[in-house]
C-alpha positions in Angstrom: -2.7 33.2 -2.9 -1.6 29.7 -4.7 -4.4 27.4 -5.7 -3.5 24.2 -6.1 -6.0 21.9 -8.6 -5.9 18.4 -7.7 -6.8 16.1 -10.5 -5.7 12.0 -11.1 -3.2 13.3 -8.2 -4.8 13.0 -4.8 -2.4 12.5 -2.6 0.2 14.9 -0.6 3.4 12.9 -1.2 5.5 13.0 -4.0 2.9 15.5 -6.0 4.9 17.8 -7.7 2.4 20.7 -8.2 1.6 20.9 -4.4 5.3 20.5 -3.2 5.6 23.6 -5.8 2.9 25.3 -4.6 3.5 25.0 -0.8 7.1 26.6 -1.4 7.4 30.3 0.3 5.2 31.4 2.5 2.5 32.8 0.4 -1.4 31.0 1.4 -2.1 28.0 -0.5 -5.6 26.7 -1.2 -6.4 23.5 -3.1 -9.0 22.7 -5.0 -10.8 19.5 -7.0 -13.7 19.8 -9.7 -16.4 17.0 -10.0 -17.6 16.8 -13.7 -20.3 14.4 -13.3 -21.6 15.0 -16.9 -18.1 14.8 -18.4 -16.9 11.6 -16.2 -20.1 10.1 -17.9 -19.4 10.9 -21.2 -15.7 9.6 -20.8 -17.5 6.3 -19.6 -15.7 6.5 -15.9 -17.2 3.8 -13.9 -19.0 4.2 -11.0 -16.9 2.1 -8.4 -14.5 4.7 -10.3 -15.9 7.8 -9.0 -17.2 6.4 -5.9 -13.1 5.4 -5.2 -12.2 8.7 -6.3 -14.5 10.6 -4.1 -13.6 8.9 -1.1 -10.5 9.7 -1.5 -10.8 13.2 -2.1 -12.8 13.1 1.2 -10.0 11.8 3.1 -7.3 14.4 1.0 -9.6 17.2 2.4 -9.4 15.9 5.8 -5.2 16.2 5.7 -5.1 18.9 3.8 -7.7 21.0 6.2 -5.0 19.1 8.9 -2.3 21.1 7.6 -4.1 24.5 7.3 -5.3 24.3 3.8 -8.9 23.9 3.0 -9.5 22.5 -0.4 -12.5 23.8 -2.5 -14.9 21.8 -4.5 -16.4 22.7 -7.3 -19.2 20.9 -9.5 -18.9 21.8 -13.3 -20.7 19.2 -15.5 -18.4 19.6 -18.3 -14.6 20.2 -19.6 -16.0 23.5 -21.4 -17.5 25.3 -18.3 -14.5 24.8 -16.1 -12.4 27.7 -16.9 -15.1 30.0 -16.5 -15.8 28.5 -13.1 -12.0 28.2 -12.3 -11.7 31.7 -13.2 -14.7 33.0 -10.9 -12.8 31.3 -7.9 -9.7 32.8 -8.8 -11.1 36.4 -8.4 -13.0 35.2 -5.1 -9.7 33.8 -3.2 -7.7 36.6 -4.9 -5.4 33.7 -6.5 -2.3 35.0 -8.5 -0.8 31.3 -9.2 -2.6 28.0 -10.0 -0.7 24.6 -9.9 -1.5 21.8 -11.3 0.2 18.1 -12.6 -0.4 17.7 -16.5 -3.3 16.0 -18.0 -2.1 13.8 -21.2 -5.6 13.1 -22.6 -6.8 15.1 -25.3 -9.9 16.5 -23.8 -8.1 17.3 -20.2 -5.1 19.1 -22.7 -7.7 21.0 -24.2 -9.2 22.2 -21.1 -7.0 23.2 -19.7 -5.3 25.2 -22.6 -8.7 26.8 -22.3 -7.9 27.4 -18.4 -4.2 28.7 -19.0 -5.5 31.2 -21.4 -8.9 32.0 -19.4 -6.6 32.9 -16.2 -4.0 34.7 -18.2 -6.2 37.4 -19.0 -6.9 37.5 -14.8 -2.8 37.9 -15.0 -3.1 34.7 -13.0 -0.1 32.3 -14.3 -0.4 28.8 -14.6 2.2 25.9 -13.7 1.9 22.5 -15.4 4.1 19.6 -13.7 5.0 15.9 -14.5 2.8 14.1 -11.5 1.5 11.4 -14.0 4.7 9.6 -15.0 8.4 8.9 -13.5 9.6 10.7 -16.8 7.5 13.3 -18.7 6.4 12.4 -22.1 8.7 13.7 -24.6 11.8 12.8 -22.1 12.5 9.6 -23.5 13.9 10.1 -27.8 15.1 8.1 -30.0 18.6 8.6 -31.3 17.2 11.1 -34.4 15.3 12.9 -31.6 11.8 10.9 -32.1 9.5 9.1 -29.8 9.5 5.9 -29.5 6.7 3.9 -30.7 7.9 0.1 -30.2 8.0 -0.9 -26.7 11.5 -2.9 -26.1 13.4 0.1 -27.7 11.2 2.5 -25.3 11.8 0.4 -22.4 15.9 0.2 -23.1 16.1 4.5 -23.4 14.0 4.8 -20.3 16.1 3.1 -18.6 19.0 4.1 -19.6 17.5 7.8 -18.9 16.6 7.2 -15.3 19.6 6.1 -14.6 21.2 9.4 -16.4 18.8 11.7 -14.5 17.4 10.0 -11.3 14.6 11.2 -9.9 13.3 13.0 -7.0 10.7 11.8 -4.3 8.9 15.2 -3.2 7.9 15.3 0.4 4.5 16.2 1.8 3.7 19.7 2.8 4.4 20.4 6.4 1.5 22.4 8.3 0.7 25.7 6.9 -1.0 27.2 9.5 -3.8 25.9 12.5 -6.2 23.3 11.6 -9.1 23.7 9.4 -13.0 21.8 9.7 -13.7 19.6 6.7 -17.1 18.7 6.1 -17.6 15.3 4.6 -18.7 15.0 1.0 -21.2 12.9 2.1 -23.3 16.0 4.4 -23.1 18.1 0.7 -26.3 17.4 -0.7 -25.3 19.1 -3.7 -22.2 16.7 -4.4 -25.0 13.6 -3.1 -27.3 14.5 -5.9 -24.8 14.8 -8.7 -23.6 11.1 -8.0 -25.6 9.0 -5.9 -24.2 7.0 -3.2 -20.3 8.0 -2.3 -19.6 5.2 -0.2 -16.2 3.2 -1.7 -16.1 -0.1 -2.0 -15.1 -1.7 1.1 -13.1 -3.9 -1.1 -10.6 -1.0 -1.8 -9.9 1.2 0.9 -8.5 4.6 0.4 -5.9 6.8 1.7 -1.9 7.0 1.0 -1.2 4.5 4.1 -3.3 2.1 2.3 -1.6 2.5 -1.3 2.2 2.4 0.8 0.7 -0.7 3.1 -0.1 -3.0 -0.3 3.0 -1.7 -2.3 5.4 -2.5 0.3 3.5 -6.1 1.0 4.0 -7.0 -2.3 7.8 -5.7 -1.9 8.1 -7.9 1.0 6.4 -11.2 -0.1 5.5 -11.2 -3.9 7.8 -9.4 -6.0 10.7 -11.8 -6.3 8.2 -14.6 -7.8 5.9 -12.0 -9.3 7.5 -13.3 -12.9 6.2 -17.1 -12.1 3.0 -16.1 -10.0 1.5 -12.7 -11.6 -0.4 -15.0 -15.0 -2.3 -17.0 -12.3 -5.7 -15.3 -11.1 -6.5 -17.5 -8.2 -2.5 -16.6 -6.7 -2.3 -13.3 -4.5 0.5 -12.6 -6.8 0.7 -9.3 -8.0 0.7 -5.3 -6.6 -3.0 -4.8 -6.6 -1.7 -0.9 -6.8 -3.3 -0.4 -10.3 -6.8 1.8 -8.9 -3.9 3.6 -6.3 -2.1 4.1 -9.4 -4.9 5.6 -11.8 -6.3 7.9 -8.9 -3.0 8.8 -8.1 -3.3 8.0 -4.3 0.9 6.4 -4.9 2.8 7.8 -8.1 4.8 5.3 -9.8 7.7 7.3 -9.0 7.1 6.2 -5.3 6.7 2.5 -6.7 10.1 2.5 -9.0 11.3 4.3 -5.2 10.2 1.7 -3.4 11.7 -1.4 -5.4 14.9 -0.1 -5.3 15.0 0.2 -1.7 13.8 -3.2 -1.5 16.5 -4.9 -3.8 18.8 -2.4 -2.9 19.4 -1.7 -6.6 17.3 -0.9 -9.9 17.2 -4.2 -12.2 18.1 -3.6 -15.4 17.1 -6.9 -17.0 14.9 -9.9 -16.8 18.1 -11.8 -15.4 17.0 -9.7 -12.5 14.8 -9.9 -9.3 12.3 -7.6 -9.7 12.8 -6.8 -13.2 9.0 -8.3 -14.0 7.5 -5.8 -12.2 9.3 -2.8 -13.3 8.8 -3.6 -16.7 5.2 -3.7 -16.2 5.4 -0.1 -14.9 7.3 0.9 -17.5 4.6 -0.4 -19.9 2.7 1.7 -18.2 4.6 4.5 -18.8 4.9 3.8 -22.7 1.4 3.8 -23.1 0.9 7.4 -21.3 4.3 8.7 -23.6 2.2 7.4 -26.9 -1.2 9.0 -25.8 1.1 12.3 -26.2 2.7 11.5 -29.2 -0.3 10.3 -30.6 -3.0 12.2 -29.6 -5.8 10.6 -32.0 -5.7 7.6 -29.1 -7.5 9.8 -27.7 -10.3 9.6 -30.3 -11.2 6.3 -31.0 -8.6 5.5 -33.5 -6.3 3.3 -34.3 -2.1 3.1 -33.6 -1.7 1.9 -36.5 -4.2 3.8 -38.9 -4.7 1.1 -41.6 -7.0 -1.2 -39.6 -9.4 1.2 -39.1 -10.4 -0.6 -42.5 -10.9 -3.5 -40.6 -14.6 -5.4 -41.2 -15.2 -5.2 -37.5 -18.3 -7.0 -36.2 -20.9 -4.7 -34.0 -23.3 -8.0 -33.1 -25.0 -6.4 -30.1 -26.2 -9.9 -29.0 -22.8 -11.7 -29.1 -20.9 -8.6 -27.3 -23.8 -8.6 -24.6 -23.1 -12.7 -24.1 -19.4 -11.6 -23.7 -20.1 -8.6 -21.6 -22.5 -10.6 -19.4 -20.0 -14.1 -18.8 -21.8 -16.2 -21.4 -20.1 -17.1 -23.8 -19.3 -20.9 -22.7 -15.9 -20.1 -22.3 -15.4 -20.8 -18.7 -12.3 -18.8 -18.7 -13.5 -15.5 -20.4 -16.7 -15.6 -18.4 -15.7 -16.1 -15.4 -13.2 -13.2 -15.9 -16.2 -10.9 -16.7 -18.8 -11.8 -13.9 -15.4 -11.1 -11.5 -15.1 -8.1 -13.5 -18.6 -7.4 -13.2 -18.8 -7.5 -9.9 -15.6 -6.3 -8.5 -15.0 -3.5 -10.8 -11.2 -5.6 -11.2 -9.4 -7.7 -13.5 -6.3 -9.9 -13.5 -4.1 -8.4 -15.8 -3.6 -12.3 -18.0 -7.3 -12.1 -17.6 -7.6 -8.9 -19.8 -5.6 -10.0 -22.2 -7.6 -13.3 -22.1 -11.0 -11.6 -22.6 -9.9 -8.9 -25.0 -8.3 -11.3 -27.6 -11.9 -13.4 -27.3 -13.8 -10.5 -27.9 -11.5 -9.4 -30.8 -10.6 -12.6 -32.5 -12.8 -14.8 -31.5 -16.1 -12.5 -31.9 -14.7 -10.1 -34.1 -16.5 -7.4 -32.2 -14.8 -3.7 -32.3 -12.3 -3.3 -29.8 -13.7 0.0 -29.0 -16.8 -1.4 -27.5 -14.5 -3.8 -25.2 -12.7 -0.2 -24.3 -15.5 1.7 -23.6 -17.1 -1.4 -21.5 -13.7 -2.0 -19.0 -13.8 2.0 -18.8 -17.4 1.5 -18.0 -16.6 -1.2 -14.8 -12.9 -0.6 -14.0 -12.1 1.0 -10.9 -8.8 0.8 -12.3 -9.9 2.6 -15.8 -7.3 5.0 -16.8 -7.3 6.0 -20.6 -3.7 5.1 -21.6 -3.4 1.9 -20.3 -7.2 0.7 -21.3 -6.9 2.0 -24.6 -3.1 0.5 -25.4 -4.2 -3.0 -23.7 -7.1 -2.8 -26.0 -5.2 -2.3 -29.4 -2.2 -4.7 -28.4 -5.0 -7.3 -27.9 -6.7 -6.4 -30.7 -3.7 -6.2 -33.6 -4.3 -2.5 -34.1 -1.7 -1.2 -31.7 2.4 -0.8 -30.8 3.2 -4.3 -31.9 5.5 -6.1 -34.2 3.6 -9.2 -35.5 0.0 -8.5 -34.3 -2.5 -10.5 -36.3 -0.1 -13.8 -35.3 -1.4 -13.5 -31.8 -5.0 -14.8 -31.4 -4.8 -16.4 -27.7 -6.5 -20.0 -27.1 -9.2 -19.4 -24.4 -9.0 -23.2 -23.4 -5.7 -23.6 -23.4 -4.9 -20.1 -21.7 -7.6 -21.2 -18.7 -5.8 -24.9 -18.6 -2.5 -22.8 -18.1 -3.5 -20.3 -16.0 -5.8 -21.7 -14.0 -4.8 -25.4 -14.1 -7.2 -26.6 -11.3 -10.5 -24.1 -11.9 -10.1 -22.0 -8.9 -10.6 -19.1 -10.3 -13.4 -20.2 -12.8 -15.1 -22.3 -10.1 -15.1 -19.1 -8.1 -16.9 -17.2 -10.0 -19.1 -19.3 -12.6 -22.0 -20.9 -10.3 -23.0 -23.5 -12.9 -19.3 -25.1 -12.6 -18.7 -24.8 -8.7 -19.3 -28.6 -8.8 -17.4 -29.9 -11.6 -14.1 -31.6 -11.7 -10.9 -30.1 -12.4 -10.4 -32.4 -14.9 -13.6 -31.3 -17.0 -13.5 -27.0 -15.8 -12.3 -25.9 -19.0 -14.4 -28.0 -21.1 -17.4 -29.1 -19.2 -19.8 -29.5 -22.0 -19.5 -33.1 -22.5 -19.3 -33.4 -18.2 -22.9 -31.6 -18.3 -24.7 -33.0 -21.3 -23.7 -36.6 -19.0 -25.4 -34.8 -15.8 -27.9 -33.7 -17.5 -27.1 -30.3 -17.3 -28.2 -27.5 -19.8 -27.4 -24.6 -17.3 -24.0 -23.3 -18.8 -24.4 -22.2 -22.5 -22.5 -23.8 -25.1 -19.6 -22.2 -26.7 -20.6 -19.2 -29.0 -18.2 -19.9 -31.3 -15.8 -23.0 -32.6 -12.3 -21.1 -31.6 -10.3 -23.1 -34.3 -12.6 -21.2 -37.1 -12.4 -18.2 -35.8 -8.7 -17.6 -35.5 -8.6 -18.1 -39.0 -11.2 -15.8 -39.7 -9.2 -13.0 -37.3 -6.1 -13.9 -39.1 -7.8 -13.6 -42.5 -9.1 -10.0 -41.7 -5.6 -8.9 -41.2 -4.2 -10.4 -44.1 -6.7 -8.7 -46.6 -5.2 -6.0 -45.5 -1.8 -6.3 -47.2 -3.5 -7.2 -50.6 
């Protein structure tokens, strides 16, 4: 038997280690492990898991469908699973496991640990590219290196997809008659390990849903996604980013789809379309460095220097940013949306992270951790390289110089206070013309319910830019 593990890959189409699995005719079985200790200590939010359980739910249902029932296992940690994954393998009589590659540090450990665990079983193990359009370590630099600046990265990648193309892998086709799936939510054992599974009605799972959203944005947004995608009250970008880090669509399936759309692959910001693929191709940048640098993985710095930074720790001041009160209208009303939708804005990230950074001085770890800790998007790679671009510590040229104006990004971004209005009570009643500095608007009113601002921006910039200077000297 084949034993396919399912991992940040839960869908049937385009999944490389099922497609591989399902070929011949020998029985396949799938399977997916819930580490409920481990997800904790790797800060996975809940609407996270919850997202990710529901869709294992419905994978189970079309893979039981198409004859192949997929086993659950709970292990509470990375360390226990190969003994576990081992015990099943004996007890299905599995002479092959399949599985897409992990790129984090922790997952490449386990599942060393699991290679060498089943090897001794004589069970051999298969690790394919699921996670990016092309594996880490495909795209070199002319002397045979990885990249580490972005614009050269994004140049060679495409110039290598073009080279190589790439292949859409179908779906299985039915195995055998119909299976019974029983819900996760009638397994006590799976209810007790993580509380209430219901998903967020919010975000609705299954493949349909990830192809239904990808291809309206293809239809409607794309082509003005370069004007439309910094503005958080427009419907203008893919929403595909918790699709994306569950792996319910693979990026291959999104690069796929924009070419069938445009009826070409844009090479250049000149381009329709261009905007968008260069955002996945960010995306695949950041998952290429988490290989080539695998102390990402570990709290540390790109660029190793500024770990002599003098961050700040102030638990106060990080709680007022974590919480939407820092008198920023912008940044806080980007966190209580965060807060409770378990979703961001991209512009919006960027907004918050350089406040928290430059403005408070606060660690960029602890902004990490706490978007891992909310996202239903959160996906290692991308958190950790939005965090150290943001914060000056990361693949960038001229870091330090960029310490964005929370007042001035709000006024550009969202000119008329939709979005802030939205989502910051105290300011549902204020004038446009006042949103993004209401102070003087309330002290008239009489109003002390919005806090002041926590810090004078102007002073701080100059602080954030000192901090990096000191450490040329």
């Amino acid at each position: 038997m084949k034993l396919v593990w399912l991992r940040n890959d839960l869908r049937l189409a385009d999944n490389p280690a099922l497609r591989h699995a399902c070929a011949g005719d020998e029985p396949v079985a799938a399977l997916f492990i819930l580490s409920p200790t481990q997800w904790q200590q790797h800060k996975l939010a809940p609407v996270r898991q919850r997202f990710m359980l529901a869709q294992v739910d419905e994978l189970g249902r079309e893979l039981a469908a198409l004859g192949i029932p997929l086993h659950l296992l709970r292990v509470e940690t990375f360390a226990e699973v190969s003994a576990a994954l081992a015990d099943l393998c004996r007890e299905l009589g599995v002479t092959q496991l399949y599985a897409n590659q992990a790129i984090e540090i922790d997952e490449l450990r386990r599942d060393h640990t699991v290679s060498a665990a089943l090897a001794e079983l004589e069970v051999s193990s298969h690790w394919l590219n699921g996670c990016c359009v092309l594996p880490p370590g495909r795209v070199l630099t002319g002397s045979g290196e990885m990249f580490k600046v972005f614009t050269p990265f994004s140049r060679a990648w495409l110039k290598a997809l073009d080279e190589e193309g790439f292949v859409i892998h179908r779906a299985p086709t039915p195995r055998g008659e119909p299976l019974p799936w029983q819900p996760l939510a009638e397994r006590a054992w799976v209810d007790e390990a993580l509380g209430e599974l219901t998903a967020d009605p919010r975000w609705p799972v299954g493949e349909a849903e990830a192809l239904r959203r990808l291809n309206i944005f293809l239809e409607q947004a794309v082509l003005d996604y370069g004007e439309t995608r910094d503005f958080p009250a427009i419907a203008g970008t893919s929403v595909l980013s918790p699709y994306l880090a569950a792996g319910i669509v693979s990026p291959r399936q999104c690069v796929a789809a924009l070419q069938q759309r445009l009826g070409y692959r844009p090479q250049s910001k000149a381009q329709p379309g261009f905007v968008w693929l260069n955002e996945l191709i960010w995306r695949e940048f950041y998952r290429h460095l988490l290989v080539l640098i695998p102390t990402l993985s570990m709290n540390r710095p790109f660029k190793p220097e500024t770990a002599a930074l003098p961050w700040s720790w102030d638990p106060d001041a990080f709680a007022a940013w974590c919480e939407g009160r820092t008198g920023y209208p912008i940044v806080d009303a980007a966190m209580r949306c965060l807060n409770a939708t378990g979703w961001m804005h991209n512009r919006l990230r960027m907004i918050v992270a350089s406040f928290l950074t430059k403005d408070l001085h606060i660690h960029w770890r602890l902004g990490e951790d706490y978007f891992m800790s909310r996202l239903i998007d959160g996906d290692l790679a991308a958190n950790n390289g939005g965090w150290q671009w943001a914060a000056g510590t990361g693949a960038d040229a001229a870091p330090y110089f960029r310490v964005f104006n929370p007042t001035t990004q709000g006024q550009r971004f969202d000119p008329q206070g939709e979005f802030i209005r939205t989502w910051v009570n105290e300011l549902a009643d204020i004038p446009a013309a006042y949103v993004h500095q209401p102070h003087d608007w309330l002290r008239l009113k009489g109003r002390q319910d919005y806090p002041a601002p926590m810090v004078d921006h102007a002073v701080a910039r100059v602080r954030a830019i000192e901090m990096f200077r000191s450490l040329e000297k």
